[in-house]
N, C-alpha and C positions, 0 to 999 in steps of 0.2 A: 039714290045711287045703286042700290041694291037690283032695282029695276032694270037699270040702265046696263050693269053687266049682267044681267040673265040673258035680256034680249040679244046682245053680243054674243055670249056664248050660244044663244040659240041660232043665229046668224052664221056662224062658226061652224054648228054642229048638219045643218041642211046645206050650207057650202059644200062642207066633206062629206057629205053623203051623197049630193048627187053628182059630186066630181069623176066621172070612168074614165079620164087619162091615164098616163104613166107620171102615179104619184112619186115616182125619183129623177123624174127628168128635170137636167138643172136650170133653170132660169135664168141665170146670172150671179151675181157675186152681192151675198147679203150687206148691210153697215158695218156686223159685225165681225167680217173679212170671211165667212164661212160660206159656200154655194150655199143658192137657195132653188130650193126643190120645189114642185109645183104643189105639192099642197101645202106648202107653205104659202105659198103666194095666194093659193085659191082662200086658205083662210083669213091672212092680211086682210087682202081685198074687200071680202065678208064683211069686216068689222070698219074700215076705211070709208069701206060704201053705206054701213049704219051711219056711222058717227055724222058724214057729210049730208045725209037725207034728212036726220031728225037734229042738225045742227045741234050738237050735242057740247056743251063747254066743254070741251076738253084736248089738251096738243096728247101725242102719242110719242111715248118711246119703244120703238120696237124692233126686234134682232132685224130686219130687213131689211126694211125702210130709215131706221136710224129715228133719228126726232124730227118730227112731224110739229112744225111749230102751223096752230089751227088757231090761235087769238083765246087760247085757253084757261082758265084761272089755275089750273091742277093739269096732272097728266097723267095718262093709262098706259102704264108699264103691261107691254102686252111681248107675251110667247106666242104666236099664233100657236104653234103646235110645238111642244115640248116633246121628245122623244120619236122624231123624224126617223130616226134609224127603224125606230119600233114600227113606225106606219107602214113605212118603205118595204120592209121587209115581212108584214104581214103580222106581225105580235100586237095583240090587240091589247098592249099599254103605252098609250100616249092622250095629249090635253091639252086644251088651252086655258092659259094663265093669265088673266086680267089681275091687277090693282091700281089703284088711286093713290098718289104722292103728289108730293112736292119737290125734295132735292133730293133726299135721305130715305133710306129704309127704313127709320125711324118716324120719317111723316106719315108712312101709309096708312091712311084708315079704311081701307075697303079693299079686299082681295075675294076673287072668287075661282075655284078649278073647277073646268067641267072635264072630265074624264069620257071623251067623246067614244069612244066604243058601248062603254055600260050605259053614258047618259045620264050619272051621277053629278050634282051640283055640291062642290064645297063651299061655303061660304064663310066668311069671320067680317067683324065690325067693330074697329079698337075701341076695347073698352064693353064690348056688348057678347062680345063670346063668339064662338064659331059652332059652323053646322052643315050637316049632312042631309040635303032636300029636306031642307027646314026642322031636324032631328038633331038635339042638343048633341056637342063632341067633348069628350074628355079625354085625357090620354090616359094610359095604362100604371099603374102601381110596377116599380120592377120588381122583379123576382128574380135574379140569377140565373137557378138549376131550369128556368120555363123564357130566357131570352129568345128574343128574335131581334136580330138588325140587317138593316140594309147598308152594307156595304161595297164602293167601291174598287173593284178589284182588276180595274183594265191595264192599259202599259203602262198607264201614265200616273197609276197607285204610287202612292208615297210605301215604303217601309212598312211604317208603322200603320199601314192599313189592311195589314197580313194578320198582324199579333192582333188588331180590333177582333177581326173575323175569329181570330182562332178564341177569345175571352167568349164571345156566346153561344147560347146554344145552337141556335140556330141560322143561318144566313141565307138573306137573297139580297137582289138589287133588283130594282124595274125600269132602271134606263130613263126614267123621265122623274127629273130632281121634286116639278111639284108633287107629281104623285105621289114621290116618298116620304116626301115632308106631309102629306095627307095620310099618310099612312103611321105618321107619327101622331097627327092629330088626332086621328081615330080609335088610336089606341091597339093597333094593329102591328106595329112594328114598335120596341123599344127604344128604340136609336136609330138615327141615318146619320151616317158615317161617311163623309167626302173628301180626301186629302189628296189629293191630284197635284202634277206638276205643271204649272202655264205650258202649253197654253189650255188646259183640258180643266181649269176649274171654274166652277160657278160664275152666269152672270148675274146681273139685278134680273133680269127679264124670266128667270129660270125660278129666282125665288120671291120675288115680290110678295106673291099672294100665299107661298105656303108658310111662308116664316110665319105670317100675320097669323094664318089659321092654325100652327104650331102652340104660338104663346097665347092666342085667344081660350086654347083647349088646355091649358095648364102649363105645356111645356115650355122646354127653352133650348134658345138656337144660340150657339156659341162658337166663336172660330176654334180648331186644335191647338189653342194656346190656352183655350179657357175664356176669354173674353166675348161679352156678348156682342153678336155681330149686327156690325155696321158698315152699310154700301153705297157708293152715292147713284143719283139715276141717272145712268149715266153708263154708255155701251161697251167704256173703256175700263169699268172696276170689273173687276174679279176675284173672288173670295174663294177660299174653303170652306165646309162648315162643320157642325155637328149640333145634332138636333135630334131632345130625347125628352119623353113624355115627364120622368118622371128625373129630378136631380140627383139620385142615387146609382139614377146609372152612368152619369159621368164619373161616380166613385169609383164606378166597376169598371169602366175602362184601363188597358195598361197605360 
């Protein structure tokens, strides 16, 4: 399986790269009621046109096309591009988000981010650990007075995702949910921090593959209630979350 989403994401990654249109031009109206922009579709398509070439087992749940039922035993929760705003606008953070489930965020056993600007693969394997181009990942020890998290801070911030910000040392967000959740895996941010009001929170497609590489790497992803999170696959759940390398930092949260 591991194979099967490199090649995807390498499919992904020469799509977007030799796409010169206008990557904000809208296409039409995604499954998940959002326009869909062309490199969105240039990446869908990518992976659509893999999976139907090398008749690959697998139906597809994905923000554009919705579910793709392909006669498949499992299905590939995919983001073609996570952080379309970022693409659009030229910020070079955004990814595509492959995993392998069943119904449940808790079936997936294979998630991978490819980070298409740097060309960085993340990888996890329930049960087998997660990695960075094949480089073991752990997440971070907290330290208080040396935090960093990414938090959410648009219109659509809850409250209490002001007083998050203001508990650490330091803050950012990268606009693209896997990569922040990869960035928890890495050990590079302490927390990702997401409390949004619908319709602006999380869907499965957004985190399939980083939660998995979150808890492969030590951490854990829990809603703002505290509870470990759980999403079904499926284009209509939407979640909050919170996801931190090490469990002392959800002490340190207010």
């Amino acid at each position: 399986m591991k194979d099967v989403l490199l090649a995807l994401a390498d499919a992904v990654s020469r799509a977007v790269a030799s796409f010169g249109g206008d990557a904000g031009a809208v296409k039409g109206m995604g499954a998940d009621g959002t326009p869909t922009q062309a490199i969105d579709q240039v990446a869908e398509s990518a992976v659509l046109r893999y999976l139907e070439d090398h008749d690959v087992d697998l139906n597809v749940l994905s923000e554009e096309a919705g579910f793709v039922d392909r006669g498949g035993s499992r299905t590939l929760v995919l983001d073609p591009i996570d952080g379309t705003y970022n693409a659009v606008r030229g910020v070079p953070l955004y990814a595509t988000s492959l995993a392998v489930g069943d119904d449940r965020l808790s079936t997936v056993t294979h998630g991978l981010v490819r980070d298409l600007p740097r060309g960085d693969s993340y990888y996890a394997e329930k049960g087998r650990g997660a990695f960075r181009n094949d480089a073991p990942l752990s997440t971070r020890t907290f330290r208080k007075n040396d935090s960093l998290f990414s938090v959410y801070l648009g219109v659509m911030a809850e409250p209490a995702s002001y007083e998050v910000a203001r508990s650490a040392r330091r803050v950012r967000n990268l606009g693209a949910a896997s990569l922040d959740l990869c960035g928890v895996a890495s050990g590079g941010f302490d927390a990702y921090y997401m409390n949004s009001r619908a319709p602006a929170r999380l869907r499965i497609v957004d985190v399939a593959a980083g939660v998995l590489l979150v808890r492969e790497a030590g951490g854990v992803v829990v809603t703002p209630a505290g509870e470990d999170l759980e999403m079904a696959i499926d284009l209509k759940a939407r979640a909050n979350l919170v996801a931190v390398g090490d469990r002392a930092a959800l002490e340190a949260l207010p």
